[in-house]
C-alpha positions in Angstrom: 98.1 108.7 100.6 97.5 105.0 100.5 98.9 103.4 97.4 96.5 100.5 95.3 97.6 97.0 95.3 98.1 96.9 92.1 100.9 98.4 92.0 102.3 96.1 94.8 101.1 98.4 97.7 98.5 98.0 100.2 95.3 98.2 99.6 93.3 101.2 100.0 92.2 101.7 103.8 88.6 101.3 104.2 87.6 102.6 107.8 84.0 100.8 107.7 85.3 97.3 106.9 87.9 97.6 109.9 85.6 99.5 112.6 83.6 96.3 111.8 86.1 93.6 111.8 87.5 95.5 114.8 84.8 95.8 116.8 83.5 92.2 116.5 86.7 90.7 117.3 87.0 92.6 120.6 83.5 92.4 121.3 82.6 96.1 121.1 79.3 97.8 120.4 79.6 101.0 118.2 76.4 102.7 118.8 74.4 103.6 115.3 74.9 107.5 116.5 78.6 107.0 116.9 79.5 105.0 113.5 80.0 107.9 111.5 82.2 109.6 113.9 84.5 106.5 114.4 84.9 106.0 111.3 86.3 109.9 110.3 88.4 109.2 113.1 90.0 106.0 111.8 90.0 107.7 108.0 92.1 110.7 110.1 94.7 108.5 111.2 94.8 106.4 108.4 95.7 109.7 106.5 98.5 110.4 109.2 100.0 107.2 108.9 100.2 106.5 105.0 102.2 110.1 105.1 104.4 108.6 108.1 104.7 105.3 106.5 105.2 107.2 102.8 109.0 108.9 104.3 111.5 106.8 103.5 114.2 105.8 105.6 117.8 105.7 105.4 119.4 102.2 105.3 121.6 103.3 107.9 119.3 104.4 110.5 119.5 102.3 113.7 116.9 101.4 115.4 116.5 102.2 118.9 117.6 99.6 122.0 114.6 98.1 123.8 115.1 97.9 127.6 113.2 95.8 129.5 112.5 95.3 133.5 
């Protein structure tokens, strides 16, 4: 669940406006046929991630090390 910015949260996900802004930044073509498909896609994980994002985290969780090559 995506909370509205009034309330100081983001605001709502809107899956058109990004598969837009998206594709015109990387220079991609979504096909007429496809548009409707990418965008339940993108709503899907946007509803997957607002749960994730929604569980809150103890303050002392560490965060994992990063090892590089």
């Amino acid at each position: 669940m995506t909370q509205d910015a009034s309330d100081g949260g983001a605001a709502p996900f809107d899956a058109t406006a990004y598969l837009d802004a998206a594709s015109r930044l990387i220079g991609l073509e979504i096909p007429e046929a496809d548009r409707a498909a990418v965008v339940a896609a993108l709503e899907g994980i946007a509803a997957v991630a607002a749960d994730l994002m929604a569980t809150p985290l103890d303050d002392d969780i560490e965060l994992a090390p990063v090892f590089t090559a």
